[in-house]
N, C-alpha and C positions, 0 to 999 in steps of 0.2 A: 601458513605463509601467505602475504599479501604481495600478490608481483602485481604493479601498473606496469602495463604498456602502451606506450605514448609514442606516435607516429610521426611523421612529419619534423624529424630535423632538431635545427639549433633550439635552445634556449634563448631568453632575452634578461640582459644583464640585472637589468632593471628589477625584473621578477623571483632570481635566483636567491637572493636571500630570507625572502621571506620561502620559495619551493621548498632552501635547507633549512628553514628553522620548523617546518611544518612535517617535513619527514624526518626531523631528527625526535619532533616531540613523537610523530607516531611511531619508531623503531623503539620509546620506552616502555610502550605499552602493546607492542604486535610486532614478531617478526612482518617484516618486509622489506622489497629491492624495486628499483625500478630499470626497467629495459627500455631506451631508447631505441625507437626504429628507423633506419634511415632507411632511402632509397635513392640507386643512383641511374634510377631510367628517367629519361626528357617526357616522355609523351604519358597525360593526366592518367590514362586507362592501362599504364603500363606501371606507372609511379604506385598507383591504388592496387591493383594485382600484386606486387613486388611487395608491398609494405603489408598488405593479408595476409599474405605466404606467410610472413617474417612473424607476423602475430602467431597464425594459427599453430607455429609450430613451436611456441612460447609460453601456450596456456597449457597449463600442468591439467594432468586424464582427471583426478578426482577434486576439479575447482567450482567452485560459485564463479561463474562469469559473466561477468558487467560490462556492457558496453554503453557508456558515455558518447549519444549521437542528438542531432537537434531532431531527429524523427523517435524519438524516444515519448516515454510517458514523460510530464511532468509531477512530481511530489515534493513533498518538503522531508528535513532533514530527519525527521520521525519513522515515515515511509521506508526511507533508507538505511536508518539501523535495526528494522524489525526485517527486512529484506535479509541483513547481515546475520542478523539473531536469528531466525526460523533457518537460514541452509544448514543442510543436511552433509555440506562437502567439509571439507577439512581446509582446503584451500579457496585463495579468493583470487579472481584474475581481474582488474579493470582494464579497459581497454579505453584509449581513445582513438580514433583513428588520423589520417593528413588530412590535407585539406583538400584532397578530392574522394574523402570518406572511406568508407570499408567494405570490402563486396560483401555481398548475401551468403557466404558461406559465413562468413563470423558473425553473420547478425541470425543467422540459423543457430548457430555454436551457443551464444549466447543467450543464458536464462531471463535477464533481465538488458529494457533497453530501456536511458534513462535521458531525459533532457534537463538541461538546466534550466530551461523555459524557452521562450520565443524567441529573445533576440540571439545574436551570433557571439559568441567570443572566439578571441584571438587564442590559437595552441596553447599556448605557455600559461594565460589565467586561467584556460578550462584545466589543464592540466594542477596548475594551485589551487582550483575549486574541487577538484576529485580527490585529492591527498586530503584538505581540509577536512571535505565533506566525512572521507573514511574515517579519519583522526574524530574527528564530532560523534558520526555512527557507533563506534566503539565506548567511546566513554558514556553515550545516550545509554547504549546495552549495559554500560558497569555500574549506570548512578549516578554520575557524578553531577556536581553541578554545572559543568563547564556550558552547555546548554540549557539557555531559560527560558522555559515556556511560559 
């Protein structure tokens, strides 16, 4: 089972059909679900503790877990499905965190810490770049051609 958990709130309208067409192609080839995390504290260091909590008690005991942060490694999407292919767990957790990040306990929790590179994105495209990514990852591990190197 592939759980994302994605922190920080609303979706953007904009984004949502291609987020469903990218999680509908990945549920044909991988169980998976996604967990929206809200939080509904005002203040940035109570928002970030509130939304960890919510993570840390959402990642399943025997998971591969990813967390998707800009202090991460950067790799390409080869990197990524050998990441996926060598675990040892049965399940996958990605994580993204809100916008005032994730404490150090989930970035302890988590085996791999990953960037998308230097510059910032917005929630909702890192969010459709970590479903893609996975969706890519999986078919790299099966063959397909869907990725050309």
């Amino acid at each position: 089972m592939i759980t994302f958990l994605f922190a920080g709130g609303k979706t953007e309208p904009d984004l949502d059909s291609a987020f469903s067409h990218y999680l509908a192609k990945l549920n044909k080839i991988a169980d998976s679900k996604v967990i929206f995390i809200n939080s509904r504290e005002t203040s940035p260091e109570k928002i970030k503790k509130d939304e960890s909590d919510k993570i840390l008690k959402n990642i399943a005991k025997n998971s591969l877990t990813i967390l998707f942060d800009e202090t991460g490694k950067v790799g390409d999407s080869l990197e990524y499905a050998k990441v996926i292919e060598s675990s040892p767990y049965s399940d996958l957790s990605i994580i993204i965190g809100g916008s005032y990040g994730v404490s150090d306990e989930i970035k302890a929790r988590s085996q791999r810490i990953i960037s998308f590179g230097r510059m910032v994105f917005p929630h909702q495209l890192a969010r459709l770049m970590a479903i893609e990514q996975t969706y890519r990852a999986i078919l790299i591990n099966k063959g397909s051609d869907y990725h050309h190197k």
